[in-house]
N, C-alpha and C positions, 0 to 999 in steps of 0.2 A: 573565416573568423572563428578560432576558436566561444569557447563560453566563456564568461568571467563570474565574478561572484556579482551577488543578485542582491540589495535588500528590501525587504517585507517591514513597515511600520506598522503597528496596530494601533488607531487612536480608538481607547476604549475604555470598558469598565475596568475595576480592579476590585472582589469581593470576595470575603469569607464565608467560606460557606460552612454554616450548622446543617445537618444531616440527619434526620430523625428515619429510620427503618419500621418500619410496620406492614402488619399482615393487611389491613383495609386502615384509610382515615374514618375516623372517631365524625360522627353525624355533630350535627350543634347539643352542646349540651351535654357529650360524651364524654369521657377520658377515658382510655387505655393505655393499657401498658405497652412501652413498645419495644421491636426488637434488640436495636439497639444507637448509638447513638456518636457520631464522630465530629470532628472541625477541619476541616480541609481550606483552601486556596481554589477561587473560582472566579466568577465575572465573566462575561460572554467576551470581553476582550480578551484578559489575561489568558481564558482558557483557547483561545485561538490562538493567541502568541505561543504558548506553547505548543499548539496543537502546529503550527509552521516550524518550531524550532527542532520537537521530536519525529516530524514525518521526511526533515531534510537531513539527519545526522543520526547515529547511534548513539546510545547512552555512551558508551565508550568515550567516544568522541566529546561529547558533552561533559563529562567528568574528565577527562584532558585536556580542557581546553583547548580540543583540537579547532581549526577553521572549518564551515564549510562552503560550500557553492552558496549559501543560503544565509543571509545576517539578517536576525529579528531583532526587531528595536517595538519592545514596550512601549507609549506615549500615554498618560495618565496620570490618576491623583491618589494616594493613600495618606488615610491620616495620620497623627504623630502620635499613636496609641502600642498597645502590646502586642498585635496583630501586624503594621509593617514588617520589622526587620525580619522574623520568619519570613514571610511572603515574597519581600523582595531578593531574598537570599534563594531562595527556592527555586525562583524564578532563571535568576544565575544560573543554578546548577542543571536548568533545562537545554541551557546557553540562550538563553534569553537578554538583551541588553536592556538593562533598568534606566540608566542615564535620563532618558525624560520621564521617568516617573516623578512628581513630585509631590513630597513631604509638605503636608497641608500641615503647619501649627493649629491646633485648639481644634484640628478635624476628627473627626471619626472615619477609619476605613469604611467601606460599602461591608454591609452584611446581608448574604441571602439567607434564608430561612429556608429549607428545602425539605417536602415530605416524600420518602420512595413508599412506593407497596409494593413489599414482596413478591406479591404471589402476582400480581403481571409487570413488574418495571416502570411504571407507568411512576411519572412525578407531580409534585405540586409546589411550586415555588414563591415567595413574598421576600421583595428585595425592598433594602431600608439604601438609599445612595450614596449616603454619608458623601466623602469626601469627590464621589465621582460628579456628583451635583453641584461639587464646586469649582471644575475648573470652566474657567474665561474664557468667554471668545478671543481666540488668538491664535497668529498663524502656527501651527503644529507640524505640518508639511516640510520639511528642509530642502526637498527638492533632489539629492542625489538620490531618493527611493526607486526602485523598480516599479514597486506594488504598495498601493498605502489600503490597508481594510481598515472599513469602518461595521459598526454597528449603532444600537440608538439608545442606550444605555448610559450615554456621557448625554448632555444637556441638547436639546436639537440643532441651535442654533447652532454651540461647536462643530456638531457633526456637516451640517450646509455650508459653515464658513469655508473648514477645511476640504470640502469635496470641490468646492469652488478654486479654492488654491491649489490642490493639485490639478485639476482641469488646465489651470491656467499654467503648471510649469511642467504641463506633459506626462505626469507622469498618472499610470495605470488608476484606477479603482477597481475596487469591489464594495459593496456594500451586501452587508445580513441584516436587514431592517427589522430587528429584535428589539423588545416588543415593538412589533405593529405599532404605526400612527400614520395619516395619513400625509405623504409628503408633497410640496410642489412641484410644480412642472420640472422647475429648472434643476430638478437632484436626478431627473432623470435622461437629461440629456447630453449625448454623449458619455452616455456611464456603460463601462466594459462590460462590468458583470454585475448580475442581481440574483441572488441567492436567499428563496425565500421557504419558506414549508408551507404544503396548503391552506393554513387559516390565513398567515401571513397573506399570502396571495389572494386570498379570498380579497383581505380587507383593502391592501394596496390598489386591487383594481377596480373595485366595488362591484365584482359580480358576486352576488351571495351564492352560495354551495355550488359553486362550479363542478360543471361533468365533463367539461371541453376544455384541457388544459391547452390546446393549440389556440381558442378564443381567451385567455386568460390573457398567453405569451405572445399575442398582437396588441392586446392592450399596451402591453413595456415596449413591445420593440415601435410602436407608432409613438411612444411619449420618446422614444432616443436611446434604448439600452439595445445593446448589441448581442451580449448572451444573458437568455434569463434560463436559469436554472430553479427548479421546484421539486424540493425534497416530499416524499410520500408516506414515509412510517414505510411501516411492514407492508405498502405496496410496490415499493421503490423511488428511484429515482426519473423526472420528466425533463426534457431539455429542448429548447430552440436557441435558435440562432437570427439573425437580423437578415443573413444572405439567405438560408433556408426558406426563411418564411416570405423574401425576395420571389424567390422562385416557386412557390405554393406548396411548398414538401410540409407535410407536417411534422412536429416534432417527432422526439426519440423518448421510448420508455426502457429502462431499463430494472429488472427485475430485485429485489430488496437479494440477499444471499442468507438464506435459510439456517439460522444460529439460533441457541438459545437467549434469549435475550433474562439479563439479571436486572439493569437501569438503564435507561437514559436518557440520566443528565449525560451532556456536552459530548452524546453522540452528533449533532448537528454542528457542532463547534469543531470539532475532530473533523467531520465534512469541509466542512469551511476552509480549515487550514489544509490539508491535503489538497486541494482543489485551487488553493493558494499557492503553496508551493509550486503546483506546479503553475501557475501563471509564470509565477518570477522566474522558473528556470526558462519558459519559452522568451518574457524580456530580454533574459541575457543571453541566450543565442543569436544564431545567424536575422539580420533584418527580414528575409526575405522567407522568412520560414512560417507559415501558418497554423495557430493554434491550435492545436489538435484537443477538442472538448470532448468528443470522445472519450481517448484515452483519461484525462482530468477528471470526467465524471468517474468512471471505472477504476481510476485509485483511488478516489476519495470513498467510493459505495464502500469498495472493500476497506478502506481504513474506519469507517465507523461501524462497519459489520463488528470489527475487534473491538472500538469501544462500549457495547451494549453487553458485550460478554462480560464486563467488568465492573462492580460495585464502584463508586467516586465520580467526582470528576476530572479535573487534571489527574490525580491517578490513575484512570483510567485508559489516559491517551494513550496508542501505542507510541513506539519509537518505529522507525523506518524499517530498519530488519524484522521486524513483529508483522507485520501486514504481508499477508498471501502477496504472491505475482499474479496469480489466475485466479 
């Protein structure tokens, strides 16, 4: 059985991001000047979707309209302000499918607020939700998806609805439970993948300052998640598995790859969606073929090794040809 095309839904945010650069944040009561100052296109969703559409195709390809193995389908809400049509266009030209985005009248798009400092990369974010706080609970899922991600960015309820509905018509998840909130039983059973960063994980499982990420990833895999994955910063990346930890093996560390780092914003986003992609490519192969998380984890390290070299955030994503092999 050859491979077929795959596709990746993202039900998520969709937000503009303002961008302030500075040498350190200003204490209460400070004002400084700062380096300098941009608006880009962001939201933990959008920036996954693209971060699946740039890590399955080449720019090329995307400004051709070429096909590829890999169909991203955006699911979300922008308002009917001066910030859509840029956005949604943008997204296009990532090859991104807009078709369920939809144009909230009298809305406001989502706007984050984002502060970088220079001198370690290190950010500080306040998101306004505008138009993403308003969509309905309602089925979102269509069901011919491979892979549906989620994040917690859209309203909670949406986000359980539809984890629920695709449970129910088969088809994959992942979930990035960004920001943290504490979720019920039932978001975590029978969930594929769970992709969190150590605070994340701190709080989902309610061990405070964990030192044992094998005690973390029994918590998930005893609530019903199959691969939890736990991003590290600059110490890397940690990983179990449901059948690993079946058999007493403990998790896998793998090592951060030594770059300079400029930002990162939606280096974790850029993880996400490499780590996606390749899910969906392992859906649409052979049935009998077993996920190799492994290899998933180790192109996704190295594709956000590239995004932290790079000021922005969807700018900063690579495209597929950009990211090392080794």
């Amino acid at each position: 059985m050859s491979a077929k095309q795959s596709i990746i839904s993202v039900i998520g945010s969709l937000n503009v991001d303002l961008v302030t650069r500075t040498q350190r944040v200003p204490v209460g009561g400070e004002t400084l000047t700062s380096e300098s100052f941009s608006i880009g296109y962001g939201g933990k969703g959008a920036n996954q979707a693209v971060a699946c559409a740039r890590l399955s195709r080449t720019q090329s390809q995307a400004l051709n309209g070429e096909a590829s193995d890999i169909e991203v389908r955006m699911v979300g809400a922008v308002g009917d302000d001066e910030f859509s049509p840029g956005f949604l266009e943008s997204l296009r030209k990532d090859g991104v499918r807009t078709e369920m985005v939809e144009v909230l009248k009298g809305k406001k798009t989502g706007v984050a607020v984002i502060i970088v400092e220079t001198g370690t990369g290190e950010n500080r974010i306040l998101v306004s939700p505008g138009a993403n706080g308003e969509v309905p609970v309602q089925d979102l899922v269509v069901g011919d998806e491979g892979l549906v991600l989620f994040q917690l960015e859209l309203p909670l309820e949406v986000v359980l609805h539809n984890m629920r509905i695709a449970r129910e018509k088969g088809v994959e998840v992942i979930i990035n439970p960004a920001p943290a909130v504490p979720l019920p039983e039932e978001a975590y059973k029978g969930l594929g993948h769970l992709l969190v960063n150590e605070t994340e994980a701190a709080i989902l499982s309610g061990i405070d300052n964990p030192t044992n990420w094998d005690e973390v990833a029994a918590v998930f895999i005893s609530r019903g998640v199959k691969n939890v994955v736990i991003t590290l910063g600059g110490e890397g990346v940690y990983y179990q598995t449901e059948k690993r930890h079946a058999q007493s093996k403990p998790g896998t560390l793998v090592p951060a790859r030594k770059v300079k780092v400029v930002d990162t914003t939606a280096a974790g986003d850029t993880f996400t969606g490499a780590y996606s992609v390749a899910v969906a490519r392992w859906k649409s192969g052979p049935e009998a073929t077993e996920f190799d998380l492994d290899a998933a984890v180790a192109y996704a390290n190295r594709a956000s090794s590239m995004t932290v070299q790079k000021q922005g955030a969807q700018s900063s994503i690579p495209w597929i040809d950009e990211v090392p092999t080794a």
